[in-house]
N, C-alpha and C positions, 0 to 999 in steps of 0.2 A: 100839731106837735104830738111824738108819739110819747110816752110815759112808762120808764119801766118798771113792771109791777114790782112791789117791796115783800118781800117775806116777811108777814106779823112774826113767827113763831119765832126768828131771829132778830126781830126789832124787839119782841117781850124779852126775851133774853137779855140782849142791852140793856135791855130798860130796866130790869132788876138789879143788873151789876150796878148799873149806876146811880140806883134807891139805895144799895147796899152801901157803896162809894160816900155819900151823901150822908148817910146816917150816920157814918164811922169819921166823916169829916165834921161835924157837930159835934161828936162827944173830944174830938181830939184835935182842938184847937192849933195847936202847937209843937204838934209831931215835926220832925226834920227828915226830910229824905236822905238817901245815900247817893254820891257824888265817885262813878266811876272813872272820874278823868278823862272820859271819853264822848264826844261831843257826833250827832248826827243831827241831819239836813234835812235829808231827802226825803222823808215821811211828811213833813208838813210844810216846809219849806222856810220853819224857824230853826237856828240852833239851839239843839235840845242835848242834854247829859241824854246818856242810850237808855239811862233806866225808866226816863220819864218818856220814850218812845215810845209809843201800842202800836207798831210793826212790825214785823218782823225784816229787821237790818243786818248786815252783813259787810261790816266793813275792813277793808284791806287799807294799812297805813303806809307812811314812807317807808319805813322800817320793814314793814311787809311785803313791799317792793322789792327793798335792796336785799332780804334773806332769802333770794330766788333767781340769782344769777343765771342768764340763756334762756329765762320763761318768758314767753308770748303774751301777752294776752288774753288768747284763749285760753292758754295753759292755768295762767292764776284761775281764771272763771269757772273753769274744769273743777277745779278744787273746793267753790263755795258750795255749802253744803245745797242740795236742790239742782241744780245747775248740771246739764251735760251738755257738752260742746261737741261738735262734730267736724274733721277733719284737723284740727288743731294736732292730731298725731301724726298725720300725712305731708308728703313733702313739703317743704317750705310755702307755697305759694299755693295751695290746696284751698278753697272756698271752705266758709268758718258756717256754720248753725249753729245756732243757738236756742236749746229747751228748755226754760225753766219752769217747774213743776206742772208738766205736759204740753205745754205752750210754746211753738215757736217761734220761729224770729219776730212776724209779723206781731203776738202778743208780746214783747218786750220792747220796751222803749229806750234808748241808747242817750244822755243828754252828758253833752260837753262844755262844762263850764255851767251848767245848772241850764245850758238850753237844748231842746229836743233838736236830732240831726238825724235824718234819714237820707234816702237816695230814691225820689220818688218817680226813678227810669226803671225801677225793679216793677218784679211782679208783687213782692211786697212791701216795696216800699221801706227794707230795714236797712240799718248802717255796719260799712262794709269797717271790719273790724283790724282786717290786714292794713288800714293805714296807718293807725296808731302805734309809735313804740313804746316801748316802759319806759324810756328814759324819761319823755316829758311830763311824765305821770305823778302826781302826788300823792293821789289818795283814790281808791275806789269804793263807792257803798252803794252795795247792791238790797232794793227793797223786792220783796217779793210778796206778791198779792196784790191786787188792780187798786191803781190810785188816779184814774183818769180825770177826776175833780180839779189834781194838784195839774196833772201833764197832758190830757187830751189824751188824741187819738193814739194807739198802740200801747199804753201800759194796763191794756187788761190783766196779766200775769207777772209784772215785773219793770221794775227801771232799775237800769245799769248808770249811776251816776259818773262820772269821770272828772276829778277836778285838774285841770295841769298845773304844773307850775308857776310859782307867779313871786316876786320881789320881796323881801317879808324882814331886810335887816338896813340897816344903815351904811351906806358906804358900797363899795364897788367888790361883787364878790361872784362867785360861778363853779361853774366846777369841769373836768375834763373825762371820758370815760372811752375806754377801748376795752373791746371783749375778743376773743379768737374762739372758736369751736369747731365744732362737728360739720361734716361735708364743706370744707372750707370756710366756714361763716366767717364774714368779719362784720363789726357794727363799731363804729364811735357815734359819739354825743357830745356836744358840747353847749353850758349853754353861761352867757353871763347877764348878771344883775343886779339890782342897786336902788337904793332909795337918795337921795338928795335935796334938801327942803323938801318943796312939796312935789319933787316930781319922784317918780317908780318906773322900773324898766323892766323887763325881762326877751332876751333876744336867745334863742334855742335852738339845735339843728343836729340833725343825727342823719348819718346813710348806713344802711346793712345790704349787705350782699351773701350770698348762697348760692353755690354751686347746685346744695339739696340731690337729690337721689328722683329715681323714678318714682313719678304719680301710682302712675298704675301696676297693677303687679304683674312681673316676667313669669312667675311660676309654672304659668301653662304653656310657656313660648322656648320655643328652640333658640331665639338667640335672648341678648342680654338687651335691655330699654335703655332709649336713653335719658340721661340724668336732666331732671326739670326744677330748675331754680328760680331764684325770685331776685328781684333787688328791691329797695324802699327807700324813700328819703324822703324827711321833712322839713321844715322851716316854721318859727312859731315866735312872734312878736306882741308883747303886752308893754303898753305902755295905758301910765295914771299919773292925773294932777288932780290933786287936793288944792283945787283951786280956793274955796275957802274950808273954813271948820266945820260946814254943811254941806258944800259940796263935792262933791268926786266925779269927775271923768275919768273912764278909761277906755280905751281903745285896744282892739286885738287885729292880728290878720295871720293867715297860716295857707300853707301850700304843704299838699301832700301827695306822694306819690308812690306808686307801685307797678311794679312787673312783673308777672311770674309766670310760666310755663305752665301750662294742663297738657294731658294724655287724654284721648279722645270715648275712654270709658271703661268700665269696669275689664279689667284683664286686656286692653287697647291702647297699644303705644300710639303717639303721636305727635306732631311738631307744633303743638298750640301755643298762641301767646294768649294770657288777658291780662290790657294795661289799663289801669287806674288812674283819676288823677281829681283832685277835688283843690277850690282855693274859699276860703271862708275869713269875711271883713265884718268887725264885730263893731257897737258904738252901745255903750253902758255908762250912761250919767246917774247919779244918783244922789238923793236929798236926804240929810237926817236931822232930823227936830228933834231930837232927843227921845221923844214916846214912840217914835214911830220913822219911814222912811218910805219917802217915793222914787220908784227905779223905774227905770225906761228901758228897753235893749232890745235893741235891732241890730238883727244877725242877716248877713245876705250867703249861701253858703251853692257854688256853682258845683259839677261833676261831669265826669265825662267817662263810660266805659265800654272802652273797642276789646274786641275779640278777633282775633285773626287766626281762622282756621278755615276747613274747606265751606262753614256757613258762616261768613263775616257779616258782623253787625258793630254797631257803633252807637252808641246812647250819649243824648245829652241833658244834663238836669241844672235847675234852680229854686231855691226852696228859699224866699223871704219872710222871716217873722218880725213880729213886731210885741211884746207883750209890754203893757204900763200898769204898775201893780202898785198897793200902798199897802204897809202895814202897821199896825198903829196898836201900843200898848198902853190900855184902860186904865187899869190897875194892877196890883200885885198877880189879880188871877185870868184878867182877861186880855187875848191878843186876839188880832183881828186880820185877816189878808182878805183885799176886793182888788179884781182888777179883770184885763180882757187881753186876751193874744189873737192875734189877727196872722195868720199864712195863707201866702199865694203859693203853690207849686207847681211844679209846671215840668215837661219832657216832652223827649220827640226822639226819632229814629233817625239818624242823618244818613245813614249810606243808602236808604232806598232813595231815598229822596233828601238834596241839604237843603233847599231851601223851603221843605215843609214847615208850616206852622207850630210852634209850642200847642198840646194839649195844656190842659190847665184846671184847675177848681180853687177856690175861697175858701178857707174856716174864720171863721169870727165868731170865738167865743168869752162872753162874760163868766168869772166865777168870783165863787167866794167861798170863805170858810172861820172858822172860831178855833179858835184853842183856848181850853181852862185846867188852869192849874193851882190844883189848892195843896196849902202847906201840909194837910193831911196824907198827903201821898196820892190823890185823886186828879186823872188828866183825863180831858178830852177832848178828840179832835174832832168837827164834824165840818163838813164841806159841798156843796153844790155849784155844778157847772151847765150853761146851755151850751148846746153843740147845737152851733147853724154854719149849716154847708151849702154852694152852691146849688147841689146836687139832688142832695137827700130831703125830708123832712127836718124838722129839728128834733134835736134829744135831748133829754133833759135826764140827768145822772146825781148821785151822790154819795158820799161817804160820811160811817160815823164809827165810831174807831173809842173806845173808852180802855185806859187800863188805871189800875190803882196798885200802887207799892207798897206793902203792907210791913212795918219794922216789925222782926220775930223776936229776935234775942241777940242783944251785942250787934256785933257789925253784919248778923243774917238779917235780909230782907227776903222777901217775895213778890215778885210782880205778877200780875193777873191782864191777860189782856184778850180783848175782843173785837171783830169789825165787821162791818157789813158795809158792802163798798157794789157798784153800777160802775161798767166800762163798759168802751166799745174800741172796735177796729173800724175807721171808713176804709173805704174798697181804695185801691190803688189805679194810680192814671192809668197803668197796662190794663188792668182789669174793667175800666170804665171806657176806656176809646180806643185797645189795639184792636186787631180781625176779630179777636172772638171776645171783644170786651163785650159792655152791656150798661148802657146810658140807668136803666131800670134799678141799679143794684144797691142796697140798703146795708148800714155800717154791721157788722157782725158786733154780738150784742152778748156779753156775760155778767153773772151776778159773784162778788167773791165774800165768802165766809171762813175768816178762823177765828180759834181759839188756842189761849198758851200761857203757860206759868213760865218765869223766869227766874232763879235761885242767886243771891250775890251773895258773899262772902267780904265783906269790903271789898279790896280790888284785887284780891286773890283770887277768888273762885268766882264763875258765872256757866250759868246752865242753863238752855233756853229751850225749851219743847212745845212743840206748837202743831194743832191739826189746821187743816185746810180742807176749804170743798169750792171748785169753779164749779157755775153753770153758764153752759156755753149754748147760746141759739142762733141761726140766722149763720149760719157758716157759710161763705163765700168760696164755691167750688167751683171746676173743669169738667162742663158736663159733654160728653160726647155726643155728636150725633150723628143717625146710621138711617140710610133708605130704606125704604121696604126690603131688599134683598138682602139685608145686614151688612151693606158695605159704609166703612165710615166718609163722611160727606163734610166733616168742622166742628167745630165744638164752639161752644160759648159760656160765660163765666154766668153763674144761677148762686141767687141764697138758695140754699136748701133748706128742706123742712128736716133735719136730722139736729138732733139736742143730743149734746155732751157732759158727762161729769164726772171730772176730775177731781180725786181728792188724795189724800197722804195725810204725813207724819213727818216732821223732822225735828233732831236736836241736835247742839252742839255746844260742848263745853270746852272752857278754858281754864286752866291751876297755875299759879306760880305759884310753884311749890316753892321754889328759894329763889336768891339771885342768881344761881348758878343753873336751873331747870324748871323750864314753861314745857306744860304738858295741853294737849288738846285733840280732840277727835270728835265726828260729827257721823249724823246719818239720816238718810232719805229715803224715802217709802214713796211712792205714789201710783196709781191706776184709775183706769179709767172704764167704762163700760161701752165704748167702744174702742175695739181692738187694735181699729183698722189705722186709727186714726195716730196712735203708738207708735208707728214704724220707726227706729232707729233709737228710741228712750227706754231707758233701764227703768225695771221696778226698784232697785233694789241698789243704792250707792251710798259706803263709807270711807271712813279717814283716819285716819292720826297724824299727827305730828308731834317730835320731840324737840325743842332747845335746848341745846346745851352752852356754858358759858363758863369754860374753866377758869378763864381768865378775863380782866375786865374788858377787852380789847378782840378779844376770836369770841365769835357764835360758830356753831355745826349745828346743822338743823337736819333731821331726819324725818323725811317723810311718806307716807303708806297711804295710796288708793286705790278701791277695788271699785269695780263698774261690774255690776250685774249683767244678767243675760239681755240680748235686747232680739226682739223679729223683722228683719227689714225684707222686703220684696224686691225680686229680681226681674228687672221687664225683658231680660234677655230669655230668661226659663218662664218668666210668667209665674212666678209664684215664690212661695214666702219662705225665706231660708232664717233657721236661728242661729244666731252669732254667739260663742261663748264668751264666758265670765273671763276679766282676770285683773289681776290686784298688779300695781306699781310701786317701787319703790328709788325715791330718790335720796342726792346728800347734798349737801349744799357748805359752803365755806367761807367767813370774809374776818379778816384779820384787817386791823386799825392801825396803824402809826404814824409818825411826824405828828405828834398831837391829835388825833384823827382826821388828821389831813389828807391820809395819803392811805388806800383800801385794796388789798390784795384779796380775790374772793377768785370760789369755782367751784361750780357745781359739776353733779354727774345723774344725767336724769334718765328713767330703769337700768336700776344699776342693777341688775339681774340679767338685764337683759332679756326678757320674757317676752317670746312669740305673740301677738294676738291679731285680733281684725279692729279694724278701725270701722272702718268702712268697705260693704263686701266689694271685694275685687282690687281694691287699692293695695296699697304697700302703705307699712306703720315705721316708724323708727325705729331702730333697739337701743342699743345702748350709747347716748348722747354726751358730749363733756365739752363744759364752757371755762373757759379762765379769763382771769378780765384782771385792772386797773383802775382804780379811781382817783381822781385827785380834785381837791376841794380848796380854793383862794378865796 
């Protein structure tokens, strides 16, 4: 078993805050914390008010959702402070990356419905983000800084939580939703649901179409591209029986699909498809005794994705989890989670061969972890996990996480938080059994540190600033290989012996100044000391946003992002071109009536319309406008 070594000089640290914590918890019996109405998850995987959170969270509500008419996905994720998406500016159906605080896809972890979903036919294994639309979306909360204790393998830099929608009133109710936009867009939604004694439904389904514009850009070409679109459609069914006062079943199952058009590369028109398509059958029972609750859920979630161009391939995946957890509350101050998630994954290449066998590997991992919380304002999370793989050795990882909320004066508080957290990436089936995988290869391995003050104002005002530093080893690379004469001969996947560290700055505040105007803007710092490893990630990304609410009934939301300079490398020229800066501006609109039944909204996204690059050689969107419809029974 390998064991990854602990940093004393940041364990002494903890360690002090939390003697500090502990002394101020003795002399003050009976302090009350402050209660910002606002509830997260995904840090410990209890529900917690966000002040008694030590991570740094980032959540997108319904409301958050709906004041962003025509936005993707990406587009919301673009905007959390930390976060750069890539291609999310590029025609409709353009392949999504995701970097959050230096780390890509393969360091973020995507869970839907509070379970981990990848695509493990990829090189790494990350979740393809063009299936999801906002419609079925309820809530997003993105944690950043490695929690691999709570999630396994890929949240060394981040998980992207996603809750959908789900049943939540009495009686039979839904809603109906049509948008029109830019390059012919259309998308409806519709979904109905309802609770009745003891049973819960929710039945959901949206298609969007897109004419979209040329991938690649014509600039250099004597004639005009042609225009590369997408279509997508979903289907999404949750049903639950409260079969008695302790128990619950529920049952999901979802079908997703996509198609879009690619151009054959940087400044290269072409006639590509890549289709999509994934079906995911869920079974979540669960027990509440009152102190405590035991939950079962098993996810089976299949994929399939073909490429048809002049190199056709065709991938097929299925990723079975199993995780059985209990969580159980002591007392006033102590809660407890133990349990073990069990995944088989498995792919294969079907158009060399279809009737090749699935590759495949095992994770079966136990963990656990504590949460304490005292009336003084003093919480902590601390958590350990085994990681045993078919494949690897086993690892053995942990988190500990303390912050304390300290009352100032009147309704100011301050929170203090700290962590010191162990993740890992394991390697992916491509990288472990395609041509140039490598049976040999060991999970990529980081260590995460921050630190951060948090400012609240009752529920007015909140400010959160927080440093960060990854250490990253064991990086799982494309190494070439060349004969004696320097001609290349194959390549195969190697850890390297190259160590990384990533660190930054971010903050981001929120005012409601009045009922009539919410103010907020955020900002990101980060670097690395190696350069190479940067390609496509800004140092240097801010925001604002303004609400306005003349009226109880219209929001106008105005909002401002800048992306810094980024260097990305061109294998056409063989060498590193820099991309300029440039700041966005959107508006955004939704007016209420028939009792807020009935929602008139429409955005307009760079309403400037401001040239820039996305991605070198692509085409970006300029100026974009959505109108839409809602109705609510």
């Amino acid at each position: 078993m390998r064991i990854l070594k602990i940093n004393l000089k940041h364990i002494l640290a903890i360690g002090l805050l939390l003697q500090t914590g502990l002394s101020f918890a003795q002399e003050q019996e009976d302090l009350s914390t402050y209660t910002m109405d606002e509830f997260v998850v995904t840090g410990t995987k209890f529900e917690l008010p966000v002040e008694k959170s030590g991570k740094s969270i980032y959540k997108l509500t319904a409301k958050d959702l709906e004041q962003n008419a025509g936005k993707t996905v990406s587009d919301l994720l673009n905007e959390v402070p930390g976060i750069q998406m890539d291609g999310n500016f590029g025609a409709p159906g353009t392949n999504i990356s995701y970097y959050v605080r230096g780390g890509r896809n393969k360091n973020t972890l995507v869970l839907i419905d509070g379970v981990p979903l990848n695509d493990p036919s990829g090189i790494d294994a990350s979740f393809d983000l063009r299936f999801l639309p906002v419609s079925q979306i309820e809530s997003i909360e993105v944690l950043k800084g490695g929690l691999s204790t709570l999630y396994g393998t890929g949240a060394s830099a981040a998980v992207i939580s996603i809750k959908l929608k789900e049943a939540t009133q009495e009686g039979v109710h839904g809603q109906v939703d049509y948008r029109y936009g830019s390059f012919e867009t259309h998308q409806v939604s519709a979904n109905v649901n309802g609770k009745q004694d003891k049973l819960s439904y929710m039945v959901s389904g949206s298609l969007m179409e897109s004419e979209g514009f040329s991938a690649a850009s014509d600039e250099n070409s004597s004639t005009n591209f042609e225009d590369d679109g997408m279509t997508q459609k979903n289907v999404n069914v949750k049903l639950g029986l409260q079969a008695t006062e302790q128990l619950n079943i529920a049952v999901n199952a979802a079908f997703d699909e996509f198609s879009a058009d690619y151009d054959g590369g940087a400044y290269l028109d072409a006639d590509n498809q890549n289709n999509g398509e994934q079906f995911r059958i869920g079974f979540t029972p669960s027990y509440n005794y009152g102190d405590g609750e035991i939950k079962l859920n098993v996810l089976l979630n299949t994929g399939t994705r073909e490429f048809e161009s002049t190199y056709p391939s065709k991938y097929k995946s299925k990723n079975l989890q199993t995780e059985l957890s209990h969580q159980h509350q002591w007392n006033d101050n102590f809660k407890t989670l133990i349990g073990v998630n069990a995944q088989k994954l498995s792919a294969k290449e079907v158009l060399a061969d279809p009737n090749a066998d699935y590759n495949d590997f095992n994770i079966i991992d136990p963990f656990a972890s504590v949460f304490f919380d005292h009336s003084s304002g003093l919480n902590v999370h601390a958590g350990i996990r085994l990681n045993t793989h078919s494949v690897y050795d086993n690892e053995f990882i942990y988190n500990l996480n303390p912050s304390f909320l300290l009352p100032v004066n009147g309704d100011l508080s301050v929170k203090f938080l700290a962590s010191v957290s162990t993740s890992y990436v394991t390697p992916s089936l491509y990288q472990l059994y395609s041509f140039y995988g490598n049976e040999d290869l060991s999970p990529e391995r980081s260590t995460n540190y921050e630190g951060g003050i948090s400012f609240y104002l009752g529920d007015k005002l909140t400010l959160n600033t927080v440093y960060f530093r990854r250490d990253e080893t064991d990086p799982i690379q494309f190494e070439n290989i060349y004969d004696g004469d320097g001609n290349w001969i194959g390549g195969i996947y190697n850890n390297t012996t190259d160590e990384r560290e990533v660190s930054g700055f971010e903050a981001d505040v929120q005012w409601i100044a009045s009922d009539m105007i919410t103010l907020s803007a955020n900002y990101a710092y980060a670097t690395t000391d190696e350069e190479t490893t940067f390609y496509r990630i800004p140092n240097t990304k801010y925001g604002a946003s303004l609400i306005v609410s003349p009226m109880e009934d219209l929001n106008i939301t105005f909002k401002y992002n800048y992306t810094g300079e980024r260097t990305v490398f061109d294998f056409g020229s063989y060498s590193e071109i820099d991309l300029d800066s440039y700041g966005l501006l959107d508006l955004f609109a939704n007016y209420q009536l028939l009792d807020q039944k009935l929602s008139i909204y429409g955005g307009m996204n760079n309403l400037l319309d401001t040239e820039f690059d996305g991605i070198y050689g692509f085409t970006t969107r300029g100026r974009t406008t959505t109108i839409g419809l809602n109705f609510k029974f």
